[in-house]
C-alpha positions as CSV (number, residue, x, y, z in Angstrom):
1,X,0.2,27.5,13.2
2,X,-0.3,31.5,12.3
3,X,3.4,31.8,11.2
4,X,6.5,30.9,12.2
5,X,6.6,32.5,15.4
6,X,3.7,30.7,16.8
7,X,5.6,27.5,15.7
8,X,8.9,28.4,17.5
9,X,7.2,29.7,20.7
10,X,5.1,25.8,20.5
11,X,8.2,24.1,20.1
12,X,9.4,23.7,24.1
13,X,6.4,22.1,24.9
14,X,5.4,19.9,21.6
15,X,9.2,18.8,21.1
16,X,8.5,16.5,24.4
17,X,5.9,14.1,22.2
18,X,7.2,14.8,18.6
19,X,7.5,11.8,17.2
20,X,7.7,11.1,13.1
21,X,4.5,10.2,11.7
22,X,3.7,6.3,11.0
23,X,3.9,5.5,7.8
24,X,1.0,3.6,5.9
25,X,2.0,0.1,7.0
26,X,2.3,0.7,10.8
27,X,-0.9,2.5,10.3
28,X,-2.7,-0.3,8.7
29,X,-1.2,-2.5,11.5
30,X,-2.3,-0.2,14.4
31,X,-6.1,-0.3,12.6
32,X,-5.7,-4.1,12.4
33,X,-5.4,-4.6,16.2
34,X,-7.4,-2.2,17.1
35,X,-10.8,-4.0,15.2
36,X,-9.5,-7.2,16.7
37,X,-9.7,-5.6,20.2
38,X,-13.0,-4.3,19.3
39,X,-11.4,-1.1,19.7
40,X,-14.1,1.2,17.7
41,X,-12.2,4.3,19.2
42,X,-8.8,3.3,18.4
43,X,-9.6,2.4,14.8
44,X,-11.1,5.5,14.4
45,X,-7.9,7.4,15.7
46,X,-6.7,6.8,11.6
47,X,-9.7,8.0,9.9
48,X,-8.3,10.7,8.6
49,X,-5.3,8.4,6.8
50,X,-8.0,6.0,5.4
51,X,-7.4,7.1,1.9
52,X,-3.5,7.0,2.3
53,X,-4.3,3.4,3.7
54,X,-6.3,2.7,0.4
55,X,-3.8,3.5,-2.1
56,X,-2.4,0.7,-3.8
57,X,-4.5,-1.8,-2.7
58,X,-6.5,-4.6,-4.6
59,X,-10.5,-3.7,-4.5
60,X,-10.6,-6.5,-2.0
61,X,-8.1,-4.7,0.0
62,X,-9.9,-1.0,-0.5
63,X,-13.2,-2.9,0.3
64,X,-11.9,-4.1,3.6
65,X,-10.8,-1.4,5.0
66,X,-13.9,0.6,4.4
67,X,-15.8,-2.1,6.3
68,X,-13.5,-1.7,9.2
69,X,-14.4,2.2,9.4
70,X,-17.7,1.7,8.7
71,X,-17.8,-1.2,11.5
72,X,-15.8,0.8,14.1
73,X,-18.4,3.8,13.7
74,X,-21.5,1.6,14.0
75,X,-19.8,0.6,17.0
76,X,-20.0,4.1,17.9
77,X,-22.8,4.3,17.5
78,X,-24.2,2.0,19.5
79,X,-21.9,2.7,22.3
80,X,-22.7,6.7,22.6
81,X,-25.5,7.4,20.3
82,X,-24.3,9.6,18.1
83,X,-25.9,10.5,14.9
84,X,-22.9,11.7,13.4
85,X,-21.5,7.8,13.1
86,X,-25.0,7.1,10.9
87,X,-23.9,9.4,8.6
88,X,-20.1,8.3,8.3
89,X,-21.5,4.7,8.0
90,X,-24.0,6.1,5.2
91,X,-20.3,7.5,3.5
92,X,-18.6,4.9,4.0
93,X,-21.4,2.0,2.7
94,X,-21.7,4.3,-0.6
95,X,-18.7,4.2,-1.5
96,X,-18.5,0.3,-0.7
97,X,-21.5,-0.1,-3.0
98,X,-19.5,1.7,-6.2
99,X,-16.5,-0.2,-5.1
100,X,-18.7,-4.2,-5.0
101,X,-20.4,-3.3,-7.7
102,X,-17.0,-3.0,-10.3
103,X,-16.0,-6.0,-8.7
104,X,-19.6,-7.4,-10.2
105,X,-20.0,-8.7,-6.2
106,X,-23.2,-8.1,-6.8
107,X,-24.7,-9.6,-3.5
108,X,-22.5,-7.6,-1.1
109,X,-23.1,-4.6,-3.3
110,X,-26.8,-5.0,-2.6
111,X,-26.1,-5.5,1.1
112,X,-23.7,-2.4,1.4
113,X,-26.9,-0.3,-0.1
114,X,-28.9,-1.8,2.3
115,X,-26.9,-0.8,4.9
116,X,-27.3,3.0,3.4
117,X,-30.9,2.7,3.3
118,X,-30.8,2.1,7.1
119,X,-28.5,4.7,8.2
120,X,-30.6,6.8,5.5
121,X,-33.7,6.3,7.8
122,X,-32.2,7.2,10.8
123,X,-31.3,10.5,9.6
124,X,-35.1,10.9,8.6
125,X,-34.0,11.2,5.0
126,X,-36.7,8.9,3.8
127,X,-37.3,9.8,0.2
128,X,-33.2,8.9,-0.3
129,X,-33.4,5.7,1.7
130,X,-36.6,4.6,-0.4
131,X,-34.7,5.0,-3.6
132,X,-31.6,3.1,-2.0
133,X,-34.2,0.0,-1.2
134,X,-35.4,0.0,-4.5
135,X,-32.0,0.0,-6.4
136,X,-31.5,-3.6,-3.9
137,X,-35.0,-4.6,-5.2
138,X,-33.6,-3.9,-8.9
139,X,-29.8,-5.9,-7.6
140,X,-31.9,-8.8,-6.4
141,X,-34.5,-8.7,-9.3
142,X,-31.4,-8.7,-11.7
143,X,-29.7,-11.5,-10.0
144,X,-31.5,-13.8,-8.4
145,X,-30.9,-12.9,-4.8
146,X,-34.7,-13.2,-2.8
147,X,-32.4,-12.1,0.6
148,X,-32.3,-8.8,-1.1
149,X,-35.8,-8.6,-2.2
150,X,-36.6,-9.4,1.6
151,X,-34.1,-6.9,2.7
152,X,-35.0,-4.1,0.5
153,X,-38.9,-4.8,1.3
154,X,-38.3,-4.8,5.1
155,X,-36.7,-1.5,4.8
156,X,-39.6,-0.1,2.7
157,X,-41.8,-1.6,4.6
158,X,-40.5,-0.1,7.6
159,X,-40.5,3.6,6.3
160,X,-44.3,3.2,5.1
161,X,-45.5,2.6,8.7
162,X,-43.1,5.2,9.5
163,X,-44.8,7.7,7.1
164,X,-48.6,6.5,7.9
165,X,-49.4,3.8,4.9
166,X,-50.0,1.0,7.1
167,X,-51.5,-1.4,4.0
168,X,-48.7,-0.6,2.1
169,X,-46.0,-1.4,5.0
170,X,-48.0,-4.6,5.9
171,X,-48.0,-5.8,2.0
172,X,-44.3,-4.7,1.6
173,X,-43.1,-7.3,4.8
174,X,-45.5,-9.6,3.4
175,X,-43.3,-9.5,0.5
176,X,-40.4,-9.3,3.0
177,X,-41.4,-12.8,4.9
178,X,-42.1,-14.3,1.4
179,X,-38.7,-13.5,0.0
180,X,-37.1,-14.9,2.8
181,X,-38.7,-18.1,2.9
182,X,-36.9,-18.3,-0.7
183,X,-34.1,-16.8,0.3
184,X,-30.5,-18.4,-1.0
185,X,-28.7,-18.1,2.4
186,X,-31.3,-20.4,4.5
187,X,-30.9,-18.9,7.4
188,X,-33.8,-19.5,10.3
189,X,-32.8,-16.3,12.0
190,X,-33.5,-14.1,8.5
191,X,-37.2,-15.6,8.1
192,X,-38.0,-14.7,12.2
193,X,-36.6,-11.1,11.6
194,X,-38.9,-10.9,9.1
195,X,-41.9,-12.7,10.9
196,X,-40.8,-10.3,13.7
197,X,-41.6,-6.9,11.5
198,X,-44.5,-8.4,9.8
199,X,-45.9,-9.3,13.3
200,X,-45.7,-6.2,14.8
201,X,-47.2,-4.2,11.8
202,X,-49.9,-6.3,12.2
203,X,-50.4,-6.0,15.8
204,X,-50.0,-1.7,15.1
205,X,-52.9,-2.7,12.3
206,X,-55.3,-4.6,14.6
207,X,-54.8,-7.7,12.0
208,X,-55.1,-10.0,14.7
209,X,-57.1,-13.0,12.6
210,X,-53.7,-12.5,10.5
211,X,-51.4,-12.7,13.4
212,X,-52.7,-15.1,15.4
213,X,-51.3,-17.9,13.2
214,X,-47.8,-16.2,12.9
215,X,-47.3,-16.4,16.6
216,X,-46.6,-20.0,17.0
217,X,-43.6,-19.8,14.8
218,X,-41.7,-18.1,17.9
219,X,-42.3,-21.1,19.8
């Protein structure tokens, strides 16, 4: 309000929905169903109490709830398009990565930058997601994770067609589809998203003698 007089001459109509404000715990409740009910809008009612929600929590606590945010606005969008949600899911995902990475999760951590990488590139700021993907490439070198490597060379891979280097995209998913085929998690639907990308660089590239053999994997 402007003063006090603005406040009084409000009251008659706000005192018909004043009500005292939740307090953290029926909050975190109210956020709680609303991600179960795939409610993105509802969790994102309580944004602006996700810190109050964070205090006193365990890391694991504090990292959970910034995934449920971050979730609820990829949800967002998806749903409406939005660029505003990429870059509350880019805030969100960086502070996720400072958070993993004290808790020496080092796996998520490089999964969380990944994430920031991508919502990097959709804002079209490519020179920042490039240095995200390489810090994973450096997480993944450190600790033995190939899903990173593949991750972070997708992504680079990705902004080098992008950006007109078609023989450096094309080598970069090489490197992606090799990773993968190393990759701890073992998980047929990570190698074919790589196949996938490497595929249709190749196909922008005119590699078909390359291709060809790639196709059958789809089959």
């Amino acid at each position: 309000y402007c003063g006090a007089a603005c406040q009084k001459a409000a009251w008659k109509g706000h005192k018909k929905t004043c009500a005292p404000p939740l307090i953290a715990d029926e909050v975190h409740e109210k956020v709680v169903e609303a991600q179960e009910a795939g409610d993105w809008r509802g969790v994102l009612k309580w944004e602006g109490r996700m810190d109050e929600l964070m205090e006193g929590q365990t890391n694991d606590g504090c990292n959970f709830i910034l995934s449920v945010f971050a979730r609820a606005h990829r949800s967002g969008m998806k749903s409406t398009g939005a660029i505003e949600h990429a870059r509350s899911v880019t805030r969100l995902e960086e502070r996720r990565v400072a958070l993993l990475g004290a808790m020496e999760r080092f796996r998520d951590q490089g999964e969380a930058l990944c994430a920031v990488g991508d919502h990097l590139a959709m804002l079209r700021k490519r020179q920042e997601a490039a240095t995200s993907f390489n810090r994973v490439r450096d997480i993944g070198a450190a600790h033995g994770f190939f899903s990173l490597e593949s991750d972070a060379c997708l992504g680079l891979g990705d902004l080098a067609m992008q950006e007109g280097r078609p023989e450096e995209g094309v080598e970069l998913l090489r490197n992606a589809l090799a990773a993968a085929n190393l990759s701890e998690s073992n998980e047929s639907a990570y190698i074919l998203n790589a196949l996938r990308r490497l595929i249709a660089a190749l196909f922008v590239t005119n590699a078909i003698d390359e291709l060809e053999p790639l196709v059958p994997h789809f089959e």
